[in-house]
C-alpha positions, 0 to 999 in steps of 0.5 A: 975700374972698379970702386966697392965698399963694406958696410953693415945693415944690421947683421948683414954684410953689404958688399956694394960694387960699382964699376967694371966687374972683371979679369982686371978688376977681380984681384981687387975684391978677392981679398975682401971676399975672404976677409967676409968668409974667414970673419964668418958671416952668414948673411951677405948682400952684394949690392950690384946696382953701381956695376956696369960691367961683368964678365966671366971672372966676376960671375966666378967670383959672385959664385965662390962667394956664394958657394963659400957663403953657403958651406957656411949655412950662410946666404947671399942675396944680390941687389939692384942687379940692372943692365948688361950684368943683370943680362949675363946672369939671365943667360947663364940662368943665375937669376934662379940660383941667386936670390935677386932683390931690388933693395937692401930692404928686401934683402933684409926682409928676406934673410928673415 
């Protein structure tokens, strides 16, 4: 299962998501994915701290995010990541692609 929520920090997007991150949940947030790109918006959180579960359709898509984020001269920032994703980041060596902060505060401070 897996539950997420859009809100605005400022003019940061945060895309909170809780749960299970994976081949059966995925299709659930794609569409919201593509609604952050196509409005356009340059400075997204993915706030990790609720997920439980990642597996390899959830990195895939974390990584179109951040790609089509950034061919926007956007950035994503990851917060709260903990626990078996913050492992599967570590192994795939994410954790030096992605900025990963504690809070959507240090997100903040750091999109500057």
């Amino acid at each position: 299962m897996l539950t997420f929520e859009q809100s605005m920090y400022g003019d940061i997007r945060v895309l909170a998501v809780a749960g299970n991150l994976d081949s059966l949940t995925v299709p659930e947030v794609r569409p919201v994915i593509e609604q952050i790109v196509s409005s356009g918006i340059r400075k997204v959180a993915l706030d990790m701290s609720g997920l439980e579960v990642i597996d390899s359709s959830g990195i895939g898509a974390i990584v179109s995010l951040f790609k089509r984020v950034r061919g926007m001269s956007g950035d994503v920032k990851i917060v709260g990541v903990r626990g078996q994703p913050r492992e599967i980041l570590r192994l795939l060596g994410l954790e030096r692609a992605f900025d990963i902060v504690p809070t959507i505060d240090d997100a903040a401070r750091r999109f500057g």
